[in-house]
C-alpha positions as CSV (number, residue, x, y, z in Angstrom):
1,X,-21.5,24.5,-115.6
2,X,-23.6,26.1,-118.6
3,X,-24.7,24.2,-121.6
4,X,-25.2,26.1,-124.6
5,X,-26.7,23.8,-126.9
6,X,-22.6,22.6,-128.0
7,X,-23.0,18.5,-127.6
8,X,-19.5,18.2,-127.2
9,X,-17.6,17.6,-123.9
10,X,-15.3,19.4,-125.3
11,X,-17.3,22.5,-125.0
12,X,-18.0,22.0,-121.0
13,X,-15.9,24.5,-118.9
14,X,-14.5,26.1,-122.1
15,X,-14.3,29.5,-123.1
16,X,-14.1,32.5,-121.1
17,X,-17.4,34.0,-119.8
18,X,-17.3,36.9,-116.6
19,X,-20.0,36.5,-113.5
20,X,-22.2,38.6,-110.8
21,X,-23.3,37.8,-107.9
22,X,-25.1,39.4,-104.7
23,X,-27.1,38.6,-102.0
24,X,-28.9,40.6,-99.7
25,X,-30.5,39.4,-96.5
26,X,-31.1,39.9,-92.6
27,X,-31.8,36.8,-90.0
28,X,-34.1,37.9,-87.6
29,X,-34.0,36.0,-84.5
30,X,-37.1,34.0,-83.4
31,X,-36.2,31.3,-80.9
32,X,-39.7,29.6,-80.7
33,X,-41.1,26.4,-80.9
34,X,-39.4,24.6,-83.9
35,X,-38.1,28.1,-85.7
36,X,-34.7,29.7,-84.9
37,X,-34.5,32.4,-87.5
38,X,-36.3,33.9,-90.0
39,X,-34.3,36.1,-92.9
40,X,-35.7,37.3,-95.7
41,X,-33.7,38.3,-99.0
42,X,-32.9,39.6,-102.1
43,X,-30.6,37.5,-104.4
44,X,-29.3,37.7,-108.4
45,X,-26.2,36.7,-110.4
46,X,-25.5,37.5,-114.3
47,X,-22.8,35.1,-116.3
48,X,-21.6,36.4,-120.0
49,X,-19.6,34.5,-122.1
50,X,-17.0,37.0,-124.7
51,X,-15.8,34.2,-126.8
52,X,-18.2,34.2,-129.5
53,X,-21.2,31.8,-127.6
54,X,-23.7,34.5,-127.3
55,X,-25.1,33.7,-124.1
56,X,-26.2,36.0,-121.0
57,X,-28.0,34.8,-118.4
58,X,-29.8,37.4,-115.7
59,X,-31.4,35.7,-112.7
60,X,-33.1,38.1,-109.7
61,X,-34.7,36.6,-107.0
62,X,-36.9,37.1,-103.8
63,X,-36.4,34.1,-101.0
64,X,-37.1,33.4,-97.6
65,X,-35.2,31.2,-95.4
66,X,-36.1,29.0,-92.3
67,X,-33.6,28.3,-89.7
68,X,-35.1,25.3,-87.8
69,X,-33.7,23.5,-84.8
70,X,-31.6,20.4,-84.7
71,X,-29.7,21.7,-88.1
72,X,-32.8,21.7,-90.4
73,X,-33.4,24.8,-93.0
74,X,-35.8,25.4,-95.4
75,X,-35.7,28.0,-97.8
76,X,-38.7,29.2,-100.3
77,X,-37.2,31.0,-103.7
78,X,-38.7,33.2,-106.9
79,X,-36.1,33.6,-109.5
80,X,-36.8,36.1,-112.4
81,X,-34.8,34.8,-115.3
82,X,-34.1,36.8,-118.7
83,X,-31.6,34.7,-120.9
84,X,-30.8,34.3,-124.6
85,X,-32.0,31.0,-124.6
86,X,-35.7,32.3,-123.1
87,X,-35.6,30.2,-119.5
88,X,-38.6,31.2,-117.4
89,X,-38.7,32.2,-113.8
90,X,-38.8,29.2,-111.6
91,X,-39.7,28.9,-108.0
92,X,-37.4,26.4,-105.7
93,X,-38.0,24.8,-102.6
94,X,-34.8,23.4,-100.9
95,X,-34.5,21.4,-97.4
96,X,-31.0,21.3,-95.9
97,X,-29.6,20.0,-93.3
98,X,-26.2,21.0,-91.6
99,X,-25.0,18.4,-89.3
């Protein structure tokens, strides 16, 4: 889902853009007190529309995840964004839980 500044529903989902993603990361195993694993990483993802929108969107980021016991995760994020429409870099914060 991108907006690109087109107000028309019409204009969500349409066109044809090409995406990149990767993610780079290794769980190290701690196994005390609340903390099951630890794993770093290394993340991006790059989306271009080629139907005449003019919009390319860059993101590279740095994270950390926490893999805590009874199905509780928290990750820590720094994404480095360069897109036509000038976003800056943000830094998320997300609590999961996988039951």
């Amino acid at each position: 889902f991108m907006t690109t500044k087109k107000v028309s529903v019409n204009d969500y989902f349409a066109g044809d853009a090409w995406g990149l993603e990767y993610f780079v990361g290794y769980a190290f195993p701690i196994g005390q007190y609340a903390v099951k694993a630890i794993q770093p990483y290394f993340m991006g993802d790059r989306i271009e529309y080629v139907n005449g929108r003019d919009y390319l969107r860059t993101d590279n980021g740095v994270g950390i995840t926490f893999q805590l016991d009874y199905g509780f995760r928290v990750d820590y994020e720094h994404v480095f964004t360069s897109s036509t429409d000038n976003l800056g870099d943000m830094n998320l914060v997300r609590l999961r839980y996988d039951f």
